[in-house]
mmCIF file of the N, C-alpha and C atoms, coordinates in Angstrom:
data_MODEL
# 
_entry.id   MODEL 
# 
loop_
_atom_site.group_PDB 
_atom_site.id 
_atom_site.type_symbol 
_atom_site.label_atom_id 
_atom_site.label_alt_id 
_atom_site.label_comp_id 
_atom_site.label_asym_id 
_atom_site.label_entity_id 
_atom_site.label_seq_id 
_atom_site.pdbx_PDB_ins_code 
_atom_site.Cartn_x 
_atom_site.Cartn_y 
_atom_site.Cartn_z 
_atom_site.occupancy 
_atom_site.B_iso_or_equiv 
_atom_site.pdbx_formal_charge 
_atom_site.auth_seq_id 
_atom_site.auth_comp_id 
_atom_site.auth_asym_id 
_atom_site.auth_atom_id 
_atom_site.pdbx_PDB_model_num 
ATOM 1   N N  . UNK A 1 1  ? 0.304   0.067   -12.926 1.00 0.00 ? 1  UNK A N  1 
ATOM 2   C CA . UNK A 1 1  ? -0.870  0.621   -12.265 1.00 0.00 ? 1  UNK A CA 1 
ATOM 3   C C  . UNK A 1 1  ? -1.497  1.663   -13.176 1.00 0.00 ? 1  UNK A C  1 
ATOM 4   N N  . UNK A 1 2  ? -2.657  1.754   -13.383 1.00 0.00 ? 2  UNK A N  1 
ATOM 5   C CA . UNK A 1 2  ? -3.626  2.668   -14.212 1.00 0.00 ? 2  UNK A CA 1 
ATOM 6   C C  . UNK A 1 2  ? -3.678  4.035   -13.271 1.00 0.00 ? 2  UNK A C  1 
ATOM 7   N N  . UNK A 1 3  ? -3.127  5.399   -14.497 1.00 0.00 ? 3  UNK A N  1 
ATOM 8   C CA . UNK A 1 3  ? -3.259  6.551   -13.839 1.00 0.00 ? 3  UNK A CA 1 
ATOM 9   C C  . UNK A 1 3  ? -2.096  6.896   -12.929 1.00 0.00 ? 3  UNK A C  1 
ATOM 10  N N  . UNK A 1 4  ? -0.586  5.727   -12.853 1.00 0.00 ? 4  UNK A N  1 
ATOM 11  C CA . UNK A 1 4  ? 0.392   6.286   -12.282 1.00 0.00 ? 4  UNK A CA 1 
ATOM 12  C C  . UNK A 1 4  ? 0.223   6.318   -10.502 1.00 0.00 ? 4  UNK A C  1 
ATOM 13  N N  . UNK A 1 5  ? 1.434   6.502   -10.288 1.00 0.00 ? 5  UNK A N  1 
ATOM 14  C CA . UNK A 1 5  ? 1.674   5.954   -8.926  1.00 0.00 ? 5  UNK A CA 1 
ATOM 15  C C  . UNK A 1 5  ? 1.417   7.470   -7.712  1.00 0.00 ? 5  UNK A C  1 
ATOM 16  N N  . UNK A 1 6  ? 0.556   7.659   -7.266  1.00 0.00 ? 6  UNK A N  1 
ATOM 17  C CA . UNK A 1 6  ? 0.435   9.132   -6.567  1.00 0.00 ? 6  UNK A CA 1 
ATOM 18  C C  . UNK A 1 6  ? 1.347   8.822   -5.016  1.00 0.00 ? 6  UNK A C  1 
ATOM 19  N N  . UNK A 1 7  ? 1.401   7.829   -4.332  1.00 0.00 ? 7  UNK A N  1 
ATOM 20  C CA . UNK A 1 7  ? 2.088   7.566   -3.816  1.00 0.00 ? 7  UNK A CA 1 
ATOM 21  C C  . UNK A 1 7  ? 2.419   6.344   -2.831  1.00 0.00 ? 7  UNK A C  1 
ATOM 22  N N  . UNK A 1 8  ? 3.987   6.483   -2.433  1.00 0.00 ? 8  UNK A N  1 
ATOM 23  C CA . UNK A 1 8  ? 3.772   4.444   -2.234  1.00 0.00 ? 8  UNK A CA 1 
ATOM 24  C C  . UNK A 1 8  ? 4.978   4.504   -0.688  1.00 0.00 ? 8  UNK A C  1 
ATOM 25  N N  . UNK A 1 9  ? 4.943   3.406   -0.374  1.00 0.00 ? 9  UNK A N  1 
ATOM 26  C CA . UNK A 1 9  ? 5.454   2.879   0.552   1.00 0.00 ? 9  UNK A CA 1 
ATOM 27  C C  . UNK A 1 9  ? 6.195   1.530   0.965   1.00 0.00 ? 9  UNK A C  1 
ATOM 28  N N  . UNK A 1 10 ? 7.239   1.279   1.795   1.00 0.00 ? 10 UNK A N  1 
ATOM 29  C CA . UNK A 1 10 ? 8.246   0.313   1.772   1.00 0.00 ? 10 UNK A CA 1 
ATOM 30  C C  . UNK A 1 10 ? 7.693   -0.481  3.295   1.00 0.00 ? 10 UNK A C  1 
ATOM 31  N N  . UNK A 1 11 ? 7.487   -1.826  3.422   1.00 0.00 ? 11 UNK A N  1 
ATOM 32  C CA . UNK A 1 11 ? 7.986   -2.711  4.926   1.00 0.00 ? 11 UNK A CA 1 
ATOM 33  C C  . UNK A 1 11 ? 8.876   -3.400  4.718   1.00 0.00 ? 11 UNK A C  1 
ATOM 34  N N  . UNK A 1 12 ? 10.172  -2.881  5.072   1.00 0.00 ? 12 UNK A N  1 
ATOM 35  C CA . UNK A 1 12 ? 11.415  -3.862  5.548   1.00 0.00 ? 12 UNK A CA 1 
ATOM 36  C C  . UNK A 1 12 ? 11.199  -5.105  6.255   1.00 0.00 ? 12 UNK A C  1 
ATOM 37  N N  . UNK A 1 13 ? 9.978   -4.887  6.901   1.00 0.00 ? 13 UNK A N  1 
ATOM 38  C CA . UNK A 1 13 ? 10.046  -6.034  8.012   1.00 0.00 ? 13 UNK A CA 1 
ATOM 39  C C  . UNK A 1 13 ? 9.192   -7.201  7.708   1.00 0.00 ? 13 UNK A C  1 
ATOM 40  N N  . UNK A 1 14 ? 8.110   -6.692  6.590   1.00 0.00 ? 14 UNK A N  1 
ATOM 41  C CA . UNK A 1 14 ? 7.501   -7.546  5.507   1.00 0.00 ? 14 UNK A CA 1 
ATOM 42  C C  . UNK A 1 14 ? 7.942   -7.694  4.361   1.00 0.00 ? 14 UNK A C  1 
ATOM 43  N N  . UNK A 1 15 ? 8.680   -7.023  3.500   1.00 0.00 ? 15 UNK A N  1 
ATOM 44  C CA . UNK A 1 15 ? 9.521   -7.349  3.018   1.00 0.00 ? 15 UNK A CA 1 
ATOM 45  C C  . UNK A 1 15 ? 7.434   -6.269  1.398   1.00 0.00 ? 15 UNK A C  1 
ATOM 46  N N  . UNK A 1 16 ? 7.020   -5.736  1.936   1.00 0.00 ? 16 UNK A N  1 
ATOM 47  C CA . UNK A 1 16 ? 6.104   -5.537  0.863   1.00 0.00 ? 16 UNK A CA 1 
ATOM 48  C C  . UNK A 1 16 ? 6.026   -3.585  0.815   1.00 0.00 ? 16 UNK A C  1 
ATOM 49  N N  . UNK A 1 17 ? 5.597   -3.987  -0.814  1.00 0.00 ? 17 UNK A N  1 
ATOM 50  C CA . UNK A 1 17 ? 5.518   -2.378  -1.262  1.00 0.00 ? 17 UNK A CA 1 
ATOM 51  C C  . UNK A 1 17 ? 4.341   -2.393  -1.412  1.00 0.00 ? 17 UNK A C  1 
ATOM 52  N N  . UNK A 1 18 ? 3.861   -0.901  -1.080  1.00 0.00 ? 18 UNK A N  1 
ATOM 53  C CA . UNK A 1 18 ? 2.433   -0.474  -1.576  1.00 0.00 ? 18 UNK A CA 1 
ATOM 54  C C  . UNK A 1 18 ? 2.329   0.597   -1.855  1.00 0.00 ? 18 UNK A C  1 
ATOM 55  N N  . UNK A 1 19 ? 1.248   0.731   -2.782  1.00 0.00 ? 19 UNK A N  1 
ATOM 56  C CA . UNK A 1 19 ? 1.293   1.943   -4.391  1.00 0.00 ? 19 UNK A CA 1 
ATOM 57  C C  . UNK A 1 19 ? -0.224  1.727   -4.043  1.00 0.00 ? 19 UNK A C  1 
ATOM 58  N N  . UNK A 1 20 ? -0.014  3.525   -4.397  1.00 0.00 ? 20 UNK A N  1 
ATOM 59  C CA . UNK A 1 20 ? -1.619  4.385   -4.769  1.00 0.00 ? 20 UNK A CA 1 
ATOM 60  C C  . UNK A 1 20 ? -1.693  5.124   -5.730  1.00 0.00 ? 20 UNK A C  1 
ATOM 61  N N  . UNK A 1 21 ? -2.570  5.114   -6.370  1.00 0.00 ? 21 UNK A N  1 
ATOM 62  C CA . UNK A 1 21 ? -2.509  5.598   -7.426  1.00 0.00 ? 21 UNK A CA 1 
ATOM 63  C C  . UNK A 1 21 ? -4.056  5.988   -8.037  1.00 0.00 ? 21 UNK A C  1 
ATOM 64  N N  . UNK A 1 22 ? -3.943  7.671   -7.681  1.00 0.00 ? 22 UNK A N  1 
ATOM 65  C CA . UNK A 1 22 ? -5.730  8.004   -8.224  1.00 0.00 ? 22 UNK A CA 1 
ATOM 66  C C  . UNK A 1 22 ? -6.941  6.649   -8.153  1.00 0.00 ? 22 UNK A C  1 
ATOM 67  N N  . UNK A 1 23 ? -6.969  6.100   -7.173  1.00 0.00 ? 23 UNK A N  1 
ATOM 68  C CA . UNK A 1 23 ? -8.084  4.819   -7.202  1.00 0.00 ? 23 UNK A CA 1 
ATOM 69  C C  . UNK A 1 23 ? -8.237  4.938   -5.685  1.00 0.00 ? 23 UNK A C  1 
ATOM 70  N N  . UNK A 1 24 ? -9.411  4.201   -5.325  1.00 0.00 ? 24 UNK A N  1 
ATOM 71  C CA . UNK A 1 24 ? -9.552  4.200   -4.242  1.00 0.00 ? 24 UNK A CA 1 
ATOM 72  C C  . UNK A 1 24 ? -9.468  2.690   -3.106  1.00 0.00 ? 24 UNK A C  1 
ATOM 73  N N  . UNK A 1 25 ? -7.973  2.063   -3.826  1.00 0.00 ? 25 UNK A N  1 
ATOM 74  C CA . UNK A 1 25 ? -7.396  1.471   -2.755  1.00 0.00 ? 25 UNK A CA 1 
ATOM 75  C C  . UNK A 1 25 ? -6.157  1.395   -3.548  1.00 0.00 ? 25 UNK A C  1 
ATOM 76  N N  . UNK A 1 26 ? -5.531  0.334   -2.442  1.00 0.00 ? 26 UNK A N  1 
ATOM 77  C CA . UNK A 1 26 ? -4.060  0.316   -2.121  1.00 0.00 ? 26 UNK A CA 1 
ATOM 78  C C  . UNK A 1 26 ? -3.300  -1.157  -3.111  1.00 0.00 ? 26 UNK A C  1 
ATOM 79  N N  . UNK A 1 27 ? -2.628  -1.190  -3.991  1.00 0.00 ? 27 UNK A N  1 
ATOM 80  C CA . UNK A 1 27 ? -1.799  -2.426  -4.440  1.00 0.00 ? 27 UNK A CA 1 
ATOM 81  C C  . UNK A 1 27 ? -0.754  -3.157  -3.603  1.00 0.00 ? 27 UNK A C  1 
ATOM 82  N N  . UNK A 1 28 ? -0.297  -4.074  -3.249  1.00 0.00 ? 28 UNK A N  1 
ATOM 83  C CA . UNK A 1 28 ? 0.308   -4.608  -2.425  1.00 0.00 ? 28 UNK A CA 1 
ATOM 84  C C  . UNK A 1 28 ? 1.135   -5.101  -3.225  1.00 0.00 ? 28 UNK A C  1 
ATOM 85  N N  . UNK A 1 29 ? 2.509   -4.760  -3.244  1.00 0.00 ? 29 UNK A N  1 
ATOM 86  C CA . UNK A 1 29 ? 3.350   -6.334  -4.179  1.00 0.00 ? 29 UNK A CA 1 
ATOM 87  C C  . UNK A 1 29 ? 4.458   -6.618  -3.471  1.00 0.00 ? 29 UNK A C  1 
ATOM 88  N N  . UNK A 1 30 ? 4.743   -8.352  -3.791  1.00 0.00 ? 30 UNK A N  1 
ATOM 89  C CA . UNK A 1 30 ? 6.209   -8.261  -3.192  1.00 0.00 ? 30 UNK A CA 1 
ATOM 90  C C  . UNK A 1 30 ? 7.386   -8.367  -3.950  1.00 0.00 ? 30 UNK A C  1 
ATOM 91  N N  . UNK A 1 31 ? 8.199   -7.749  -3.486  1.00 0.00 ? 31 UNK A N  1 
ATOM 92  C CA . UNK A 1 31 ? 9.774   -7.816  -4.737  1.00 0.00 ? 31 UNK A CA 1 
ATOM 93  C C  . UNK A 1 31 ? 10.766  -8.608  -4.128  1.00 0.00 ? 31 UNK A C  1 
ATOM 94  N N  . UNK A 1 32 ? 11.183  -8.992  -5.365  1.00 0.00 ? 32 UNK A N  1 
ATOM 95  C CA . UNK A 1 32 ? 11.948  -10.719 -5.452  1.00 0.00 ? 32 UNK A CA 1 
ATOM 96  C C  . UNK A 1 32 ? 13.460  -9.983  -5.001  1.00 0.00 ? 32 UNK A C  1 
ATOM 97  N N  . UNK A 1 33 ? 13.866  -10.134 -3.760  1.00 0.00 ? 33 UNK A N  1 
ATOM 98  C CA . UNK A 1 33 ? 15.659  -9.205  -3.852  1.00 0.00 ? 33 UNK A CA 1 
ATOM 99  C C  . UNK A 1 33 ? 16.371  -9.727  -4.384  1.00 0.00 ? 33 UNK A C  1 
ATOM 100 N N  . UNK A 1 34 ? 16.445  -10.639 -4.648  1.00 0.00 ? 34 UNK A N  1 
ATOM 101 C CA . UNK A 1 34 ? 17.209  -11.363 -6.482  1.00 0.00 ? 34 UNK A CA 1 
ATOM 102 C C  . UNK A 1 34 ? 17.295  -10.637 -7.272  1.00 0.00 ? 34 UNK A C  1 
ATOM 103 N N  . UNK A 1 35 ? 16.183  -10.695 -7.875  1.00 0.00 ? 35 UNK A N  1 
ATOM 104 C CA . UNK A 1 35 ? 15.876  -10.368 -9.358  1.00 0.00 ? 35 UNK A CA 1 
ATOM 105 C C  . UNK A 1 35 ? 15.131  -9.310  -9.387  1.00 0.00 ? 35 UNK A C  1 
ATOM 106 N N  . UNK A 1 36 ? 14.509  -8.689  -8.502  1.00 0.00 ? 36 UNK A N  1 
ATOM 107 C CA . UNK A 1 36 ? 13.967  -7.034  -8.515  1.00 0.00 ? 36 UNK A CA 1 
ATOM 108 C C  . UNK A 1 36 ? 12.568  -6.745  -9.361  1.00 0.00 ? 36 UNK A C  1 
ATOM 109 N N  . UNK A 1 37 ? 12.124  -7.571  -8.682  1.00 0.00 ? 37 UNK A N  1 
ATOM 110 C CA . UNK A 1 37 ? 10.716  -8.168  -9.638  1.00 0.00 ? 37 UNK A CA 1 
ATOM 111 C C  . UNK A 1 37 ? 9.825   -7.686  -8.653  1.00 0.00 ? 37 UNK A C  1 
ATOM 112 N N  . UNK A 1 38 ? 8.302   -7.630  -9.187  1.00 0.00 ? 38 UNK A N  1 
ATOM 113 C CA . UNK A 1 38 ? 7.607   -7.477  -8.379  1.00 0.00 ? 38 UNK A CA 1 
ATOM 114 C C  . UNK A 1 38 ? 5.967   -8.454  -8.711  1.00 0.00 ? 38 UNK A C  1 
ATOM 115 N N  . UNK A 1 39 ? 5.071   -8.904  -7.688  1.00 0.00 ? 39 UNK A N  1 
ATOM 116 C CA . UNK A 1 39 ? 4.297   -9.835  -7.953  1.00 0.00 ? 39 UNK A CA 1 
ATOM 117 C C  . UNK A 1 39 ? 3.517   -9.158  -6.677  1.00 0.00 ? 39 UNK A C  1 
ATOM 118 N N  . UNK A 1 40 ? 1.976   -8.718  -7.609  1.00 0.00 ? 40 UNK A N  1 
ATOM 119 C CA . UNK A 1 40 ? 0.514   -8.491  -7.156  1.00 0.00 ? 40 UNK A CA 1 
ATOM 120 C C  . UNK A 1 40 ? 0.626   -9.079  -5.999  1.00 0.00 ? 40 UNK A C  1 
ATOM 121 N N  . UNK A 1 41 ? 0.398   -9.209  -4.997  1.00 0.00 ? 41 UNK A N  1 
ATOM 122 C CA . UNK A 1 41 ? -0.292  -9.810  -3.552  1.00 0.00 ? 41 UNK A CA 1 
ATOM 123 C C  . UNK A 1 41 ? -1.718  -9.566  -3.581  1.00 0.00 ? 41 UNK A C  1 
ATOM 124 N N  . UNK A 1 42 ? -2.108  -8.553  -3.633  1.00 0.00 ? 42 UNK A N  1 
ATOM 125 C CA . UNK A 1 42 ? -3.592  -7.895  -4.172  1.00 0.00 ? 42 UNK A CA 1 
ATOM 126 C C  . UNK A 1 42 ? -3.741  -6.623  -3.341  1.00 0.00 ? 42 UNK A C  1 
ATOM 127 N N  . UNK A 1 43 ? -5.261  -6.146  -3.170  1.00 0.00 ? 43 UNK A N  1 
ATOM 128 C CA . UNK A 1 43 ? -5.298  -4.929  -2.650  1.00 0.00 ? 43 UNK A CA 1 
ATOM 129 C C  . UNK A 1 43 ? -6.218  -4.621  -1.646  1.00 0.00 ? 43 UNK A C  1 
ATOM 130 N N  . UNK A 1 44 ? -5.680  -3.762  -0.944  1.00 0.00 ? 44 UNK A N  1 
ATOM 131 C CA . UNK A 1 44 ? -6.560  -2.558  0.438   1.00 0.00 ? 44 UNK A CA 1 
ATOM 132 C C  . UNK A 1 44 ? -7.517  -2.421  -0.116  1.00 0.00 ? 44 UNK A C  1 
ATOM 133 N N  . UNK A 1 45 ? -8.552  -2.436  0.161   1.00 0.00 ? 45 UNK A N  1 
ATOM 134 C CA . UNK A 1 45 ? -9.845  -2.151  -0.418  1.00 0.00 ? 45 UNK A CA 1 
ATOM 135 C C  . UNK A 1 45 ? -10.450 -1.388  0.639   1.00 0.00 ? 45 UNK A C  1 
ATOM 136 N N  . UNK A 1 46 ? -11.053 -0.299  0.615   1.00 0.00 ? 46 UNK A N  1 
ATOM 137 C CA . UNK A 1 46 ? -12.398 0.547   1.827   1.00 0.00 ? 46 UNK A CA 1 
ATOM 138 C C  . UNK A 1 46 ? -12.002 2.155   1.417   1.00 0.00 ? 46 UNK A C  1 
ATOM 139 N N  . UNK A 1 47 ? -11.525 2.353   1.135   1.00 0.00 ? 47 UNK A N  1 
ATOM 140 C CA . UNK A 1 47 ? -11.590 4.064   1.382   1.00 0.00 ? 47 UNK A CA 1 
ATOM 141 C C  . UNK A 1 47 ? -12.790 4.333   0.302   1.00 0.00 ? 47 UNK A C  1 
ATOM 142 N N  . UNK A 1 48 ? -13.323 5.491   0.703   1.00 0.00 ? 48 UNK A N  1 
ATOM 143 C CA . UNK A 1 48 ? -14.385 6.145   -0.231  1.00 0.00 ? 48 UNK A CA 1 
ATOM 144 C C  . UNK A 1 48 ? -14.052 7.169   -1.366  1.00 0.00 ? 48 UNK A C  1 
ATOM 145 N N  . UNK A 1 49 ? -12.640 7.500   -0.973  1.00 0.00 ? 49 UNK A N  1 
ATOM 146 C CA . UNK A 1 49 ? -12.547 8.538   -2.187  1.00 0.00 ? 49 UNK A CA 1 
ATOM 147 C C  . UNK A 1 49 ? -10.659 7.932   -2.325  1.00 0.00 ? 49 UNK A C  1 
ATOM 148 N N  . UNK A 1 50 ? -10.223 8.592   -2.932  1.00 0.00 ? 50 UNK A N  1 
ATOM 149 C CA . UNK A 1 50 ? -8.857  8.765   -3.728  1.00 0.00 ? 50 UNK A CA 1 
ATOM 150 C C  . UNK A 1 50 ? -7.928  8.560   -2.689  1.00 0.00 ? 50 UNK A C  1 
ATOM 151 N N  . UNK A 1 51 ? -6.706  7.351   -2.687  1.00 0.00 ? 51 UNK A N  1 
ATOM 152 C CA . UNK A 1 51 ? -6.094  7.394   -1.704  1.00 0.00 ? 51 UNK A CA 1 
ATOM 153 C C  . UNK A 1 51 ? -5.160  8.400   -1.868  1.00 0.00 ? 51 UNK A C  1 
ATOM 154 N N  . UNK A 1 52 ? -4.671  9.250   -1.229  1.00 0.00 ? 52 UNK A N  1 
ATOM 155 C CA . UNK A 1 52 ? -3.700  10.468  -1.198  1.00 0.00 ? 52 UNK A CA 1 
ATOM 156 C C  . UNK A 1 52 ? -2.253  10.276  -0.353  1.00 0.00 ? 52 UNK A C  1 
ATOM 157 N N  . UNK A 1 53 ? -2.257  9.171   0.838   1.00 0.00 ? 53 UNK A N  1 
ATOM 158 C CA . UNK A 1 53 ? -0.887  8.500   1.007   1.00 0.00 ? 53 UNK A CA 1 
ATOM 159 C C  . UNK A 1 53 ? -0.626  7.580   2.046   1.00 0.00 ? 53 UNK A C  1 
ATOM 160 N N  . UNK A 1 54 ? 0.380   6.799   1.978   1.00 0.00 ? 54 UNK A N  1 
ATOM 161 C CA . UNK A 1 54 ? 0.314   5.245   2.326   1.00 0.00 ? 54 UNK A CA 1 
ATOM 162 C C  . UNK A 1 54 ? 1.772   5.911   3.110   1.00 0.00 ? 54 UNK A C  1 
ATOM 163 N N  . UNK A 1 55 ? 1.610   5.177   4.311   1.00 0.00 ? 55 UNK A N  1 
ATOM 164 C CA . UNK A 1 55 ? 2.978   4.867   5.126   1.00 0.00 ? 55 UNK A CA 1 
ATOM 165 C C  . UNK A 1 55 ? 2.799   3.159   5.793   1.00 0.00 ? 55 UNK A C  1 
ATOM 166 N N  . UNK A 1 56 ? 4.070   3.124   6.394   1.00 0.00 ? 56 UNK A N  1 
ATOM 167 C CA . UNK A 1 56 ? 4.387   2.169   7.090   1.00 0.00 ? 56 UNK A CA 1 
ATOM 168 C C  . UNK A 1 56 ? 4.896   2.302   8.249   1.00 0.00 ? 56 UNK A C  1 
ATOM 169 N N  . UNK A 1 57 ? 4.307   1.225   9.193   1.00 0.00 ? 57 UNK A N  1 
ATOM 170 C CA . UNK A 1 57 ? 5.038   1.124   10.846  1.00 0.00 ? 57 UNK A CA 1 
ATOM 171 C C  . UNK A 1 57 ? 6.081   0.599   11.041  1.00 0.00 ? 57 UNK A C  1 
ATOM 172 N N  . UNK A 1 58 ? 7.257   0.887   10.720  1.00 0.00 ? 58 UNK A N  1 
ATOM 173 C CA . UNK A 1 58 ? 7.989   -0.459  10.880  1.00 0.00 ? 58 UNK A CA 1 
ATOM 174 C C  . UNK A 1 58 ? 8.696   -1.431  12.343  1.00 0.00 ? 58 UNK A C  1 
ATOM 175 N N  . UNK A 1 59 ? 8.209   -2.603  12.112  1.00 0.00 ? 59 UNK A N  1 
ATOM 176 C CA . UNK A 1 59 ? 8.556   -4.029  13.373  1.00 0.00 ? 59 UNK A CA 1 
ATOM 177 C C  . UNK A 1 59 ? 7.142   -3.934  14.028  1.00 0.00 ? 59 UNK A C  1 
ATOM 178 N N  . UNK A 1 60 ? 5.993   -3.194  12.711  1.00 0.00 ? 60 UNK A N  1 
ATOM 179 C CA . UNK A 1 60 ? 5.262   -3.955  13.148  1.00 0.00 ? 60 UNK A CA 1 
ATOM 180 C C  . UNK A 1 60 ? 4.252   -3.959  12.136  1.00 0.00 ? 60 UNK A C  1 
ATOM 181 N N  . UNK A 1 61 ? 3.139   -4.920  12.176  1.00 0.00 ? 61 UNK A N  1 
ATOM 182 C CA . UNK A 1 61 ? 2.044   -5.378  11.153  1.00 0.00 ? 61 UNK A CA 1 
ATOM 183 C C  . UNK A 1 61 ? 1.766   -4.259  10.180  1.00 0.00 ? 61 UNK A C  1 
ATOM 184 N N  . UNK A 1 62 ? 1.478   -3.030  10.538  1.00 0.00 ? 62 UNK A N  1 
ATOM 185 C CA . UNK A 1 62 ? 0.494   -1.901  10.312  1.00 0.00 ? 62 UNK A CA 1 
ATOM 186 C C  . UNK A 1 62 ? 1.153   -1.181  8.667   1.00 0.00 ? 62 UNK A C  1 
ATOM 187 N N  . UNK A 1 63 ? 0.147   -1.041  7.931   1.00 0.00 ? 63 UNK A N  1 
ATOM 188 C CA . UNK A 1 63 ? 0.351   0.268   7.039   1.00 0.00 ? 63 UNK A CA 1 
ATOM 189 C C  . UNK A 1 63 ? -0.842  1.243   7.543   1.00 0.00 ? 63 UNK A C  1 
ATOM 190 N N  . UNK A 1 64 ? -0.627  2.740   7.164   1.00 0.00 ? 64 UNK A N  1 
ATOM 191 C CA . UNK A 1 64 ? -1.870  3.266   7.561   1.00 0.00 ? 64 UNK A CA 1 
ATOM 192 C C  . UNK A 1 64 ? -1.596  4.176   6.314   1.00 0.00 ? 64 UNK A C  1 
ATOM 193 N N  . UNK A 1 65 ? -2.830  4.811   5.964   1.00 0.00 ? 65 UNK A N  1 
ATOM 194 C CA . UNK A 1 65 ? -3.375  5.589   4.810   1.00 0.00 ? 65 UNK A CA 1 
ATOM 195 C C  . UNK A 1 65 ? -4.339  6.192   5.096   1.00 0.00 ? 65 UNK A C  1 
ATOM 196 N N  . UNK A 1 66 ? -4.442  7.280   4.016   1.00 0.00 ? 66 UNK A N  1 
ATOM 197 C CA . UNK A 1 66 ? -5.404  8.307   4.053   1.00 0.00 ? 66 UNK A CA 1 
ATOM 198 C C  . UNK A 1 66 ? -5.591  8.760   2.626   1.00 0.00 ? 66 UNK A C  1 
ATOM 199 N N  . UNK A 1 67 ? -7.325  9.741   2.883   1.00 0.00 ? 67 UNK A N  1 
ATOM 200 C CA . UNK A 1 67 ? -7.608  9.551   1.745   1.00 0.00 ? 67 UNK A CA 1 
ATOM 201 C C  . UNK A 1 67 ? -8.127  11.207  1.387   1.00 0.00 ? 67 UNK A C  1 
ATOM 202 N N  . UNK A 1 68 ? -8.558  11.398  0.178   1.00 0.00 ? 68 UNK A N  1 
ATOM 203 C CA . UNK A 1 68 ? -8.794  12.750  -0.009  1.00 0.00 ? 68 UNK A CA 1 
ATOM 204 C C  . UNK A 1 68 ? -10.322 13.707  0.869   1.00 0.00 ? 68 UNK A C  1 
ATOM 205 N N  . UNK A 1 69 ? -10.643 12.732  1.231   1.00 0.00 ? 69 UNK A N  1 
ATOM 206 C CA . UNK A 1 69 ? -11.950 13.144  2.254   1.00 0.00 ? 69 UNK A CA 1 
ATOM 207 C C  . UNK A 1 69 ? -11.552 13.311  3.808   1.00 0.00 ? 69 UNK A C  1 
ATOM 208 N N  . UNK A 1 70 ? -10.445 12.824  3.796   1.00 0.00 ? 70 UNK A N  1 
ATOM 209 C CA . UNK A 1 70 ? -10.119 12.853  5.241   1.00 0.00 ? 70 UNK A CA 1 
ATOM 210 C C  . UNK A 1 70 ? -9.701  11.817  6.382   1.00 0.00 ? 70 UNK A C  1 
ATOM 211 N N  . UNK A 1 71 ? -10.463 10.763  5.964   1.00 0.00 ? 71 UNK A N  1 
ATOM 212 C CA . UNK A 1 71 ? -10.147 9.663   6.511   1.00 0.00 ? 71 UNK A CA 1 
ATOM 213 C C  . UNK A 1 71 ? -9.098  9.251   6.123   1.00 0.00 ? 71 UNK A C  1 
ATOM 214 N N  . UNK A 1 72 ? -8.903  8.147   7.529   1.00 0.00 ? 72 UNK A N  1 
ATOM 215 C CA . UNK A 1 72 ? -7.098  7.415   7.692   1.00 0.00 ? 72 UNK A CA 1 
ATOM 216 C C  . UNK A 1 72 ? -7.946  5.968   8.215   1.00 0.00 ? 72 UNK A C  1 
ATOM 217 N N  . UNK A 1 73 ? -6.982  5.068   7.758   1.00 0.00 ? 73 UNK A N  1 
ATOM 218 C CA . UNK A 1 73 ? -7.422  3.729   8.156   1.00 0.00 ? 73 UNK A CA 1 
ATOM 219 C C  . UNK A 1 73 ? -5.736  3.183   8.544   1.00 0.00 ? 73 UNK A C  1 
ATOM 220 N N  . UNK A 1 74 ? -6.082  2.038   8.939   1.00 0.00 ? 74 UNK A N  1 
ATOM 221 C CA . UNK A 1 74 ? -4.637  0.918   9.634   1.00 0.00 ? 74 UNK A CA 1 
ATOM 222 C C  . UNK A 1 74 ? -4.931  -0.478  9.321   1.00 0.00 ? 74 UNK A C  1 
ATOM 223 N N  . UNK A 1 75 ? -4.135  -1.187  8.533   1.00 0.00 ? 75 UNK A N  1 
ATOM 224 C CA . UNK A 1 75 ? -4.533  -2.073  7.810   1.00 0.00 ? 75 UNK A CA 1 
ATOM 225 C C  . UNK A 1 75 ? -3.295  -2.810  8.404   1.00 0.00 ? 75 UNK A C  1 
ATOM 226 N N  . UNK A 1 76 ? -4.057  -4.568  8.747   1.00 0.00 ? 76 UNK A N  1 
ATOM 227 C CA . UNK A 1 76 ? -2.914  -5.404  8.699   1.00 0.00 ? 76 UNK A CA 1 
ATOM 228 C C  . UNK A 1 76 ? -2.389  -6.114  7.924   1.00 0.00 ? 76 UNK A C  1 
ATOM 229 N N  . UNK A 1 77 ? -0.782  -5.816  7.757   1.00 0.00 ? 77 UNK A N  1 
ATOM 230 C CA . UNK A 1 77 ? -0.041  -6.293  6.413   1.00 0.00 ? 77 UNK A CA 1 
ATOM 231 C C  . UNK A 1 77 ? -0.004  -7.925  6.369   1.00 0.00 ? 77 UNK A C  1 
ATOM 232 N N  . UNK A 1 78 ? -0.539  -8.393  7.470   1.00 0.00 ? 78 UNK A N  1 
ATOM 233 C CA . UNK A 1 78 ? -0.453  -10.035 7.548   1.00 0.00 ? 78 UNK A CA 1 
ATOM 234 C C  . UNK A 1 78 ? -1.418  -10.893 6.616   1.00 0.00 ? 78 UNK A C  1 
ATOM 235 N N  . UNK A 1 79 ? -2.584  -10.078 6.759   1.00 0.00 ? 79 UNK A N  1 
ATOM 236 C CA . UNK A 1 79 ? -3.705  -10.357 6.049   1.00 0.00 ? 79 UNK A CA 1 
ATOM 237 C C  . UNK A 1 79 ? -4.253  -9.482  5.084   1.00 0.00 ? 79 UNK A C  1 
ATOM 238 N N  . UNK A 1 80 ? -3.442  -8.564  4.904   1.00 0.00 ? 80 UNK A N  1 
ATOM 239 C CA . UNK A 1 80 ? -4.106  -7.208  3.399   1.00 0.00 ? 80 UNK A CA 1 
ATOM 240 C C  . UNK A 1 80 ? -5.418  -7.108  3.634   1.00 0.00 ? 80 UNK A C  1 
# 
């Protein structure tokens, strides 16, 4: 990720990570529990300024984030 990881988040129940990093959306990847790999899914796209931090709901769909302006959004992990 360009500019380093400002901060990220785990779904056990999706089995997906997501990383922020000084940009203004979210990377999605999933890691192989094999082999400890990780592969783009793609990305959160909408916030207007700098995402500042990503959580997860877990047992259910939702990540939610927020951003340096203030806003928080809820994104479904089914469909990124």
């Amino acid at each position: 990720m360009d500019g380093g990881v400002y901060s990220l988040a785990y779904s056990e129940s999706y089995k997906v990570l997501f990383t922020a990093g000084y940009k203004k959306y979210i990377q999605c990847w999933d890691i192989n529990p094999l082999y400890h790999d990780s592969t783009l899914l793609g990305k959160l796209i909408g916030h207007r300024s700098l995402v500042s931090a990503i959580t997860t709901v877990e047992h259910t769909p939702m990540c939610l984030s927020a951003d340096d302006s203030g806003s928080i959004k809820v994104w479904d992990i089914r469909s990124l």
